[in-house]
MARTILUM-503700 format. One record per residue (C-alpha): residue number from 0; residue in three letters; y, x, z. Coordinates in steps of 0.02 Angstrom, whole numbers. Each point is the difference from the previous one (the first is absolute). Layout:
<recs>
<rec><num>NUM</num><residu>Ala</residu><py>Y</py><px>X</px><pz>Z</pz></rec>
...
</recs>
This chain:
<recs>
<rec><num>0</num><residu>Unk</residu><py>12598</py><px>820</px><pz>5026</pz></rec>
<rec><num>1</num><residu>Unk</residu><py>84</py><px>-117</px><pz>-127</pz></rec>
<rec><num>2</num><residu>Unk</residu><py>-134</py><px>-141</px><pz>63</pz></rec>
<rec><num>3</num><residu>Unk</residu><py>51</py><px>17</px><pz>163</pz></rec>
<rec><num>4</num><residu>Unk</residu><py>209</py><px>3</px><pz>-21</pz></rec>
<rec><num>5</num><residu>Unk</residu><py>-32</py><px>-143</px><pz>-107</pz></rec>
<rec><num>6</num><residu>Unk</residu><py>-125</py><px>-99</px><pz>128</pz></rec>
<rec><num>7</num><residu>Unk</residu><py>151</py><px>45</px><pz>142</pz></rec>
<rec><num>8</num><residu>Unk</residu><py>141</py><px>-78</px><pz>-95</pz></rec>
<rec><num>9</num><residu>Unk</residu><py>-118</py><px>-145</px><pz>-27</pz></rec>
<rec><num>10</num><residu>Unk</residu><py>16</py><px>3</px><pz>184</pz></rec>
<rec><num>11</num><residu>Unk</residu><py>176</py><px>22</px><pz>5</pz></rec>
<rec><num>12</num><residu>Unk</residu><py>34</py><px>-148</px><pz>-128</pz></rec>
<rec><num>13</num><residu>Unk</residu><py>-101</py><px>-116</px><pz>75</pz></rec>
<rec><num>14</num><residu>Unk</residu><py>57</py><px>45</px><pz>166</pz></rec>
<rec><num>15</num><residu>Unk</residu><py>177</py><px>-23</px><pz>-64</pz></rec>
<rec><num>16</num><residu>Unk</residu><py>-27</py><px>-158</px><pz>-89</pz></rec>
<rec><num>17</num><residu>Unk</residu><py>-111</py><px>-65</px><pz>155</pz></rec>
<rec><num>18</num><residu>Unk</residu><py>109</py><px>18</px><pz>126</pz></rec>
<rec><num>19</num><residu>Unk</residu><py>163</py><px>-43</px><pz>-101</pz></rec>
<rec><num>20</num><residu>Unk</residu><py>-72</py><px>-200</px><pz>-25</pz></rec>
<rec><num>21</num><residu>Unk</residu><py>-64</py><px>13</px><pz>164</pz></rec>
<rec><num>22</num><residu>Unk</residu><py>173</py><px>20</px><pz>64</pz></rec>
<rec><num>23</num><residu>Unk</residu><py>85</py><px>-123</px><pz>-121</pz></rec>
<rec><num>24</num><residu>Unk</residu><py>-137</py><px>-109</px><pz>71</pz></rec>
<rec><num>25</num><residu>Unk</residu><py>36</py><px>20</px><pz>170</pz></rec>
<rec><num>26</num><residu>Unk</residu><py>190</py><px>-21</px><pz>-26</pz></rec>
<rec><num>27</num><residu>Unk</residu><py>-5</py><px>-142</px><pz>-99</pz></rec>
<rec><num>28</num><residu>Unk</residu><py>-161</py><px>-93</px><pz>53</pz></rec>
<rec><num>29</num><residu>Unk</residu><py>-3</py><px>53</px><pz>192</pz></rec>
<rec><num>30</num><residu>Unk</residu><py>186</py><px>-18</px><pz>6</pz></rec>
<rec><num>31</num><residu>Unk</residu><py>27</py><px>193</px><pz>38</pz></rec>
<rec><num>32</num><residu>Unk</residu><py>169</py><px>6</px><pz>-77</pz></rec>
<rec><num>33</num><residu>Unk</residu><py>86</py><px>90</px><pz>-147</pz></rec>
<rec><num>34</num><residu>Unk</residu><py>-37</py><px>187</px><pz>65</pz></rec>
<rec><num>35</num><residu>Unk</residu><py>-180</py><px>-37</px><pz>-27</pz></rec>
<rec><num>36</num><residu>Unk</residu><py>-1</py><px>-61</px><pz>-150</pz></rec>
<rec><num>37</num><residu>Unk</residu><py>131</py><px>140</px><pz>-54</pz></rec>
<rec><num>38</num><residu>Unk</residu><py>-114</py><px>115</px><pz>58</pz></rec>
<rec><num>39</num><residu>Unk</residu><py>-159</py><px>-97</px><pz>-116</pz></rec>
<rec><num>40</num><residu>Unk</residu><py>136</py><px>33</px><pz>-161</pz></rec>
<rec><num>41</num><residu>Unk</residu><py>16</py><px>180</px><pz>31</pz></rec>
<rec><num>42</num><residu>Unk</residu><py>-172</py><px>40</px><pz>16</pz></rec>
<rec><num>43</num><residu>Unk</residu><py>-29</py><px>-109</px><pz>-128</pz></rec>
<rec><num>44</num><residu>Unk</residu><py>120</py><px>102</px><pz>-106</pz></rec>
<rec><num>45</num><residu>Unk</residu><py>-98</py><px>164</px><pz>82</pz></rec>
<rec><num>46</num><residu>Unk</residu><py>-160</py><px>-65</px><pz>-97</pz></rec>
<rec><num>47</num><residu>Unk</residu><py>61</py><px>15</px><pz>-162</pz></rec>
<rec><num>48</num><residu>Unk</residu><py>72</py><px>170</px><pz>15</pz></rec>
<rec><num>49</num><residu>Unk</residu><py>-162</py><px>49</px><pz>77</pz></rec>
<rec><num>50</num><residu>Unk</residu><py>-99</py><px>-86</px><pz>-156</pz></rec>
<rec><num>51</num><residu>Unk</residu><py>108</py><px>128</px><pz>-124</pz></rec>
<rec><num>52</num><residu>Unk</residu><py>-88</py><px>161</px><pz>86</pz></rec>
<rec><num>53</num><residu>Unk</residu><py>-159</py><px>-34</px><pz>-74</pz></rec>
<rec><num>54</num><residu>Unk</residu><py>-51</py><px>131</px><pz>-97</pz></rec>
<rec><num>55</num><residu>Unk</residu><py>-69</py><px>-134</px><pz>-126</pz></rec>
<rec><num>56</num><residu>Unk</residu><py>137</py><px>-19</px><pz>-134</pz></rec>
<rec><num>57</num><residu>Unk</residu><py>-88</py><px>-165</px><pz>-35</pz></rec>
<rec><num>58</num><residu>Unk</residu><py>110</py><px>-167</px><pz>98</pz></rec>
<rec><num>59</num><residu>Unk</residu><py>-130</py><px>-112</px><pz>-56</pz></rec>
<rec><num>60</num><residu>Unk</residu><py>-160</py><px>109</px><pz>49</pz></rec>
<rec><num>61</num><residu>Unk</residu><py>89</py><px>8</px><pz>186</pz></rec>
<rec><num>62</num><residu>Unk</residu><py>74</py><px>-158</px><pz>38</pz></rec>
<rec><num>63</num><residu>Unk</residu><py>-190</py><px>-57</px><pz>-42</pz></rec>
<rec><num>64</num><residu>Unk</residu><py>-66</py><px>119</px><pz>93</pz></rec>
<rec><num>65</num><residu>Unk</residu><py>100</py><px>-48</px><pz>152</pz></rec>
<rec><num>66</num><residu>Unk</residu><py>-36</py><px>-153</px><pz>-1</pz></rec>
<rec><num>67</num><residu>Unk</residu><py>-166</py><px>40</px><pz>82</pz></rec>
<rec><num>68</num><residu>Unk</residu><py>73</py><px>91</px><pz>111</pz></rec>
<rec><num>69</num><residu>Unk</residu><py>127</py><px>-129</px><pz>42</pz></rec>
<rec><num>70</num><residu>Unk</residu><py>-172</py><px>-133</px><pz>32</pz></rec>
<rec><num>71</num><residu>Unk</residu><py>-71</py><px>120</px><pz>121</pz></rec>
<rec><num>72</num><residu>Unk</residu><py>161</py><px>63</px><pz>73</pz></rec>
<rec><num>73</num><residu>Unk</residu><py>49</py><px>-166</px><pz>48</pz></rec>
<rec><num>74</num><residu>Unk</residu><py>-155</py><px>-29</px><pz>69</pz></rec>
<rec><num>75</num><residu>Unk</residu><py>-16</py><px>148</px><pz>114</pz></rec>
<rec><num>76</num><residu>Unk</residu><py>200</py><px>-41</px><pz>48</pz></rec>
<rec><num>77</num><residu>Unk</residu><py>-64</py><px>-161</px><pz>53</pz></rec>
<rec><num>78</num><residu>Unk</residu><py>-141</py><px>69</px><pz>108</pz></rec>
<rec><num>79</num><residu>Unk</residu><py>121</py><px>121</px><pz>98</pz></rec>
<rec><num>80</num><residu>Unk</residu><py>153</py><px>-88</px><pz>7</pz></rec>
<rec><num>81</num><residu>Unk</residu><py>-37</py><px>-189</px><pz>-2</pz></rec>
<rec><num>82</num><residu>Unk</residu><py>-184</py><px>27</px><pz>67</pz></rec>
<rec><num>83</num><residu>Unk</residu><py>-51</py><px>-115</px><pz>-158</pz></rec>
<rec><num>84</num><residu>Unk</residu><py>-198</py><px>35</px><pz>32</pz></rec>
<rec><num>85</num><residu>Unk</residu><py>-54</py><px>-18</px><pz>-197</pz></rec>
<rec><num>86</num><residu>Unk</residu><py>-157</py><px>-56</px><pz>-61</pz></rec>
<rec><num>87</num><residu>Unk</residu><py>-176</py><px>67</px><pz>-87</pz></rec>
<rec><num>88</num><residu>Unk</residu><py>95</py><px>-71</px><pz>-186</pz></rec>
<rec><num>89</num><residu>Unk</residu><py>182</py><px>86</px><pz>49</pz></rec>
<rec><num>90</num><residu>Unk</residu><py>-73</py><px>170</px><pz>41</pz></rec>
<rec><num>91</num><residu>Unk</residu><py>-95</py><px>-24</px><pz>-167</pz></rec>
<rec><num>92</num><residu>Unk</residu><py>121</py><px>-51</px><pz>-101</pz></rec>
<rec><num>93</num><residu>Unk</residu><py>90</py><px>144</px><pz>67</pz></rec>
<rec><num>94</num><residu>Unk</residu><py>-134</py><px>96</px><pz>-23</pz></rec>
<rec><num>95</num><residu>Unk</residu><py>11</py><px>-21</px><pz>-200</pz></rec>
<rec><num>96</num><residu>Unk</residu><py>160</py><px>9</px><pz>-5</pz></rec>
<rec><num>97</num><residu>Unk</residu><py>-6</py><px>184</px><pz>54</pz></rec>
<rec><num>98</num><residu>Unk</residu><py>-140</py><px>22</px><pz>-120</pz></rec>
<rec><num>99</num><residu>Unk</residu><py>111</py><px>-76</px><pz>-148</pz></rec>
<rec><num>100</num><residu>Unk</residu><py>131</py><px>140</px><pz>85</pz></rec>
<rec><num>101</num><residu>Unk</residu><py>-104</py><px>136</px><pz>-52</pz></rec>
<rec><num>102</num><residu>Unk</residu><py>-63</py><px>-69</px><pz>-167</pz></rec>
<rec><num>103</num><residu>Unk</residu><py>190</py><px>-37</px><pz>-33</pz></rec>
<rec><num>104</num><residu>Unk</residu><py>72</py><px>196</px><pz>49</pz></rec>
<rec><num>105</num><residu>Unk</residu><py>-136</py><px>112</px><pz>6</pz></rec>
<rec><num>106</num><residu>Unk</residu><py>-139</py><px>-26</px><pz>-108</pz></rec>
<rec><num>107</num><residu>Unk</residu><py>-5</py><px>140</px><pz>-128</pz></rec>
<rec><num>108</num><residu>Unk</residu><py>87</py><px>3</px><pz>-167</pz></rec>
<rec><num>109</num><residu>Unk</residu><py>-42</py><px>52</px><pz>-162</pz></rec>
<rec><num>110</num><residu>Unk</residu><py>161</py><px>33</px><pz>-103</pz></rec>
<rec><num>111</num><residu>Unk</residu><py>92</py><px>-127</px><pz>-79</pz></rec>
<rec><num>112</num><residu>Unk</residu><py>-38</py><px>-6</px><pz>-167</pz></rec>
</recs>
């Protein structure tokens, strides 16, 4: 169960994180106004609370992690909300990314030592 409450607030984050630039964007770039990109800080701000519930103690070993995530996440946001239709080498690159996720957080330990 731990795999999957961590994979979900990888969703979470990136969702957060996402969606808070996309806003900013959209404020400042498609001239949206301040509520937008007020809205981008505070999710923005939501991302890194999110980021602390890891059950990882390790800041490094997630924020690495994430990034992955944050490759394919802004990918798939792409897709769905700016129907960005990616190519063979961005669903690959993706692709590792996701693999370097699972390397990165749940490959198996041996103790520390």
């Amino acid at each position: 169960m731990t795999v999957a409450r961590s994979l979900l607030l990888f969703v979470l984050a990136a969702l957060a994180e996402i969606g808070g630039c996309w806003l900013i964007w959209q404020g400042r770039r498609e001239h949206r106004g301040l509520w937008w990109i007020a809205a981008g800080v505070i999710a923005l701000g939501a991302y890194g609370f999110v980021a602390t519930l890891q059950p990882d103690a390790s800041f490094g070993r997630i924020l690495a992690a994430y990034g992955g995530i944050f490759v394919a996440g802004s990918l798939a946001w792409a897709m769905v909300v700016d129907r960005y239709r990616p190519d063979r080498w961005d669903v690959i690159g993706a692709a590792v990314c996701l693999v370097g996720v699972a390397v990165i957080m749940y490959a198996p330990r041996g103790r520390p030592g």
